[in-house]
N, C-alpha and C positions, 0 to 999 in steps of 0.2 A: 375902873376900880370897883364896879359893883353899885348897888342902891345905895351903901354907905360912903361913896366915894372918899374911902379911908384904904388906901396902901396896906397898913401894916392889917385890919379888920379882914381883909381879903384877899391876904396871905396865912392867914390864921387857919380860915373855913376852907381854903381848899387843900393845909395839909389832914385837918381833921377826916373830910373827905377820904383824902388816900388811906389813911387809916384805917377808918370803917370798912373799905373796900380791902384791906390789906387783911384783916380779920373775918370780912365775910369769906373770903377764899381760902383760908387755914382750915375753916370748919369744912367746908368742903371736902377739902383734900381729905384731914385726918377722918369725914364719914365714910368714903371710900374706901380708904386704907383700911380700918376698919370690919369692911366688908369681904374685903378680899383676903384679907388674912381670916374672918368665917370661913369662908370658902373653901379656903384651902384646909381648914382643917379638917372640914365634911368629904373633903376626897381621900380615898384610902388606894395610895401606889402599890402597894402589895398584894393585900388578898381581894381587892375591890373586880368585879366580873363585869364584865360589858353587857346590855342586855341584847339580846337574839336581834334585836332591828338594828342595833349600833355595830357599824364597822372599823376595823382599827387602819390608822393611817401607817399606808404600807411605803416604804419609798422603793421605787422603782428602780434606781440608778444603782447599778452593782457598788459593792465598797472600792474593788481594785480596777476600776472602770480605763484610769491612765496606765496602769500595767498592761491590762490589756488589749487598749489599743496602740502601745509599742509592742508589743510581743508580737500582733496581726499583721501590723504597719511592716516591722522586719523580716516578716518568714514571706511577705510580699516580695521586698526589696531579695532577699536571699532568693528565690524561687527567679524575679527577673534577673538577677546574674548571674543564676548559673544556667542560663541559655547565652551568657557569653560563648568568645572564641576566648580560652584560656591559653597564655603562648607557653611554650616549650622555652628551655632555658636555651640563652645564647650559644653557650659553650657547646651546647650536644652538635652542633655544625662545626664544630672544631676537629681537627688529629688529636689523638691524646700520642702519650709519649708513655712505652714501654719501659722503664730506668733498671728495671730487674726481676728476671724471672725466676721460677726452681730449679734448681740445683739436680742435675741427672745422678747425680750421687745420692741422694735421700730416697731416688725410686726403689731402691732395692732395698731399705725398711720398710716402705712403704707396700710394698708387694707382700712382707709381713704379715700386714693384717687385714684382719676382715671389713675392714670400713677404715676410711681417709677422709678426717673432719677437717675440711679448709676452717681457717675466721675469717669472713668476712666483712670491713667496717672502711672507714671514709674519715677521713678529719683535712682539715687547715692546718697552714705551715704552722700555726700559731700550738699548734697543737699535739708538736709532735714527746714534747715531756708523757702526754701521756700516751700516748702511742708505744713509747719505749715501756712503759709503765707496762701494758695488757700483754704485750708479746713474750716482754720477762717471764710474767705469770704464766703466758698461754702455753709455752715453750715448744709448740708444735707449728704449721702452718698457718698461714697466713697471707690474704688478697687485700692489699688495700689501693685506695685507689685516694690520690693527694691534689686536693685543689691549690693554685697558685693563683693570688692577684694580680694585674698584669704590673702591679709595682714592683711585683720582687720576680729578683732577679732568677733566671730557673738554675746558671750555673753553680747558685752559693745553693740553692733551694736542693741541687740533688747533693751536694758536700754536707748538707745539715741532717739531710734525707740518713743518707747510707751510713753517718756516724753514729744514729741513734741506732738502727736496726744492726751494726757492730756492736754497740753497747750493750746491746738486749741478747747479741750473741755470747756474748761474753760472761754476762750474768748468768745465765743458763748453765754453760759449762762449769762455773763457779759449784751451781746448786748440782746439779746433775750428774750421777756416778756412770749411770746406763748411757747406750747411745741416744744423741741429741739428735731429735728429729727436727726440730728449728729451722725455718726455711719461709722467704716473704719474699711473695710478686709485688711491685711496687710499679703503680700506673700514675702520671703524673697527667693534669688537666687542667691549661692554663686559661684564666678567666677572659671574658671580651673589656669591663669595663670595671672599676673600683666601687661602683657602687652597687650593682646586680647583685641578687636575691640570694643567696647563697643555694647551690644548684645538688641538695640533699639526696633529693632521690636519682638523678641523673649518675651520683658521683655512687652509689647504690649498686645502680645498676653496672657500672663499670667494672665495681671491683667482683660483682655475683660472677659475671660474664669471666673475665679473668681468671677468675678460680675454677671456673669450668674446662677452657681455653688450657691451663696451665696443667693439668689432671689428664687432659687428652693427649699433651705430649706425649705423657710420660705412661701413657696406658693407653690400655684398647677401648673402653669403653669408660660410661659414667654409672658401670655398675656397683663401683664400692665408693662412687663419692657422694661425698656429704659439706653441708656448710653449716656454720657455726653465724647465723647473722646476730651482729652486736656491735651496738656505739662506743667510739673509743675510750669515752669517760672511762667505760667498766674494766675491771680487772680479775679475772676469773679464781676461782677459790682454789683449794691445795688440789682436788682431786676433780674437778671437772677434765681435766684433759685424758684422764686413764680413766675415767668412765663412759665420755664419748669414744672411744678406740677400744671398749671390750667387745667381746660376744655378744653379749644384752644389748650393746646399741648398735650393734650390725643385726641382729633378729627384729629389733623394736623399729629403729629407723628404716633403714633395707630391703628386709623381707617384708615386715606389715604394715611401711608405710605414713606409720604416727609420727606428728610435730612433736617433738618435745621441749619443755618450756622450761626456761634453768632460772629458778626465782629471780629476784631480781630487786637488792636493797641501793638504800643512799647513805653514804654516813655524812651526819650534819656536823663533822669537822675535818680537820685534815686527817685524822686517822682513817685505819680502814681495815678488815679483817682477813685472815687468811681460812680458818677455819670455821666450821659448823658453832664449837662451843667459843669462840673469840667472837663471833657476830652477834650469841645469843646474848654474851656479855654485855655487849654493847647496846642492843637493842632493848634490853632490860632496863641499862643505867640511861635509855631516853637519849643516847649518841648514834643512833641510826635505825629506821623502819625499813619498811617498807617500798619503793622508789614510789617518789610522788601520792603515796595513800595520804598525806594531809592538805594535799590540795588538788588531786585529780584522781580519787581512788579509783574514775572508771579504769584508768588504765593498767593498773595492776594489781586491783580488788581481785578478780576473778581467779587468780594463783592462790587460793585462800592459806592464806601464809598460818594462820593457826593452826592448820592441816599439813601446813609443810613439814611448821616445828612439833608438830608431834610426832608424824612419820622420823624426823632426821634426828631427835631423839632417841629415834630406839635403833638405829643405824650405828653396829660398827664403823667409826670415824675412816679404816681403809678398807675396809671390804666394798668394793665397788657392788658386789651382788646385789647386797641388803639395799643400797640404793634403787636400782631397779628391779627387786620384791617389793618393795613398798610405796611405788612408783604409782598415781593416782591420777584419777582423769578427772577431768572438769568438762564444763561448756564451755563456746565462746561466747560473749557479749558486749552488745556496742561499743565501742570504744577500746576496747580491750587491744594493749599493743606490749605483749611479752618479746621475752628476747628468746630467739628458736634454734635447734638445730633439727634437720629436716635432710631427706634424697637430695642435693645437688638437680637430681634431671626435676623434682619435682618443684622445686621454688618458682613462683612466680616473677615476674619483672612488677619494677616497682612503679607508681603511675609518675611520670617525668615532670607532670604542671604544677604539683609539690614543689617549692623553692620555699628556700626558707626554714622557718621557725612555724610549728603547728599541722597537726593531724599526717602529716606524710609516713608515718611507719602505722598507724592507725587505717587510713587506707590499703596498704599492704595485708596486716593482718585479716583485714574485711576478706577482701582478694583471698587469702588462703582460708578463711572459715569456710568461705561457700565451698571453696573445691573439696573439703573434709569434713562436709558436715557439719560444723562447729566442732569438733574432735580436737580438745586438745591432754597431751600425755605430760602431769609436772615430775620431773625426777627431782628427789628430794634429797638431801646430806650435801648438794653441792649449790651453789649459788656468783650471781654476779655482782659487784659490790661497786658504787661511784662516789668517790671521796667528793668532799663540800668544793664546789668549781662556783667562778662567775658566771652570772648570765650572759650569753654570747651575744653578739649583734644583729644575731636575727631574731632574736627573740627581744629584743629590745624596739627594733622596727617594727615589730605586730605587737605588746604588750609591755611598753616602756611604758614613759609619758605618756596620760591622756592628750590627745589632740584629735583632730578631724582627718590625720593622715593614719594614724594608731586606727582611728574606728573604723574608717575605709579599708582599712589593710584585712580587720578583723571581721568585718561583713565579707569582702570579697574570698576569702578565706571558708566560709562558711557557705558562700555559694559555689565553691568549686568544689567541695564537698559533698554537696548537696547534686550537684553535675554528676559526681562520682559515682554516690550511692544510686542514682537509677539507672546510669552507663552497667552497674556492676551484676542490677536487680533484673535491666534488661538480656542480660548474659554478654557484654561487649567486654574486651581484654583491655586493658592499662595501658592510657596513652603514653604511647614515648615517641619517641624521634626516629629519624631515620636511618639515622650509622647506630642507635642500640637495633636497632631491628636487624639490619643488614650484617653487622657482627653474630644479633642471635641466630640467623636464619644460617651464615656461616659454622656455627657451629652445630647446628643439627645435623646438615647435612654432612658434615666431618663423621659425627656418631654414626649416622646412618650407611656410611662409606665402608668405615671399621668394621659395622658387625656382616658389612656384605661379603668384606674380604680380608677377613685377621688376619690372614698370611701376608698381604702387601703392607700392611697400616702396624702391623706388629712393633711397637717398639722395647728392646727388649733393656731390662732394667741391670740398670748399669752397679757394679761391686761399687764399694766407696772409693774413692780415690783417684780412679778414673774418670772421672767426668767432664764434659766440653766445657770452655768460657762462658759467663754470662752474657745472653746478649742485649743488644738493646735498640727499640723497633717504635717507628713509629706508624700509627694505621689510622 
């Protein structure tokens, strides 16, 4: 208890103690504080200059340093995949089945004129509403080439088949005063398994080849044919189909060779336009641009559609001329995947390891810049138009839900890409398979047979109403 051995005495003195100690450290503290707020007010952040010996502290470490070592990390990863083996779709080792060719009766409109625009495009069973949809509009030719699942059945699959392209014939006759040129090869290609990649550019290539195939019948050579390549979504405007089949697109396409690029909108609801001023309507009241310009304008920026709609402006709505007098070039540019018509002998094959959803008409178009320079020709007053659809299932597999199968999908996509553009830089041709090859190399040598001896290959074009049965073939 202390020298006072007193309890309560020597509890007294040692809180007094902590006190004193409790006040010597306040003064401290508040000198400091004190101090430092001097200090700071003697420093001037703004106009204050460092002198010549004093250095500023620099920090070293980039700002976006984790940007860019994903960015390094990926173009890694992208570079080692695509020294992959990319595989070929199942099905191109398949027969396809022939369900319906052209009509020997239409050769002799056909022999009419100066240039014969096949469409060429590809869908799903799922997809034939709009199928019927493009062909009503197109009302000329057409190659399409129809994937089946192996779940559906092919005998209800060609009964569903041939009612809509009756239906599409019927609408036609409806609209149309003149002879109906209306006539569709129909190649059926049935899948190996329910879940495979959806086989785009394979199915592509089927119906290019077909449309080639089907023209040779019916003529000597592939000197007046032409293709109209386009996905099924679209639906072609009032006067594309008489302005592909004038004079100006047998001179432009034919004789000189130029891609020509037919713009190419989306409407963002179910409607959807027929003409020039119905489209501008729409695109003004913010119900349809551009196809994909608000979320991928690489791909059909370069059609400078401000350019379009000033040219198709000043275009008598049916004078096809005015359309091809004010007919405007562009470049091409990465990414760039317009919808084209082009020579028939000149189109490329499409590269077959595209399945799927992403870049596969984008590679295509690569493929025909290089062989044209980047030359491409937009013809203005006429347009293709794709009413508001769902996202399909391939495009849900590569850019659905994030997950680690969605990212995988989307890297390996990007290195096959990546494969593509040096296969393409080195000068190698678009891998495909071996029955597209063996078909295309078939049909070259058909061409080359014809021009050696027109007199035996002659086939001569038949009045209406005589013509043979359709057949039906499988190869």
């Amino acid at each position: 208890f202390g020298s006072s051995c007193h309890a309560v005495l020597a509890g007294a003195r040692r809180r007094a103690r902590a006190r004193k100690a409790s006040r010597l450290m306040r003064r401290v503290r508040d000198g400091t504080n004190r101090g430092l707020q001097m200090g700071y007010r003697r420093v001037d952040l703004i106009t204050g200059k460092l002198q010549e010996d004093e250095k500023p502290y620099v920090n070293m470490w980039p700002h976006d340093l984790v940007e860019s070592w994903v960015e390094e990390t990926q173009a890694q990863q992208i570079k080692a995949i695509a020294k992959c083996s990319f595989d070929l779709p199942a099905v191109s080792s398949q027969p396809i089945h022939l369900l319906k060719q052209f009509s020997p009766d239409n050769s002799y409109l056909s022999s009419q004129n100066e240039i014969d625009v096949v469409l060429v495009t590809q869908c799903s069973l799922d997809r034939l509403p709009n199928l019927r949809a493009q062909l009503t509009h197109w009302t000329g030719k057409a190659s399409v080439a129809i994937y089946l699942k192996p779940s559906e059945c092919r005998v209800d699959a060609q009964l569903q088949i041939l009612s809509a392209i009756e239906e599409a014939r019927n609408n036609i006759v409806q609209m149309c005063d003149s002879h109906v040129r209306f006539d569709v090869a129909v190649t059926l290609v049935e899948g190996c398994v329910d879940d495979e990649p959806y086989p785009i550019n394979y199915l592509r290539n089927v119906a290019l080849l077909e449309a080639r195939r089907q023209h040779l019948r019916l003529n000597t050579s592939l000197d007046k044919s032409a293709v109209l390549l386009v996905d099924v979504d679209f639906r072609p405007s009032n006067h594309l189909f008489k302005a592909l089949h004038s004079r100006y697109a047998a001179r432009r396409i034919l004789s000189e060779r130029q891609v020509v690029v037919c713009p190419a909108f989306e409407s963002l609801h179910e409607t959807w336009a027929n003409s020039v001023n119905e489209l501008k309507k729409l695109v003004d009241g913010g119900q349809a641009e551009g196809f994909h310009l608000s979320h991928f304008p690489q791909g059909h920026g370069p059609t400078q559609f401000d350019l379009f709609w000033e040219k198709s402006m000043q275009c008598n709505g049916r004078d096809v001329s005015e359309f091809w007098q004010r007919a405007y070039q562009i470049k091409y540019e990465d990414s760039f995947e317009p919808y084209i018509a082009m020579a028939s002998a000149d189109a490329p094959l499409f590269d077959e390891r595209f399945q799927g959803y992403g870049l596969n008409k984008v590679s295509h178009l690569a493929t025909i810049a290089s062989q044209k320079s980047g030359d491409f020709t937009v013809l203005p007053g006429v347009f293709l138009v794709a009413p508001a659809h769902e996202r399909s299932e391939s495009w849900a597999k590569r850019y659905g839900t994030r997950s680690d199968k969605t990212d995988f999908n989307r890297l390996a996509l990007k290195g096959l890409y990546y494969n593509f553009t040096q296969n393409l830089e080195s000068g190698g041709e678009p891998v495909i398979s071996d029955n597209t090859r063996s078909q295309n190399a078939l049909l070259w040598e058909q061409t080359k047979r014809m021009k050696e001896k027109p007199d035996e290959c002659n086939p001569t074009p038949t009045q209406p109403g005589t013509g043979l049965k359709k057949a039906v073939l499988c190869y």
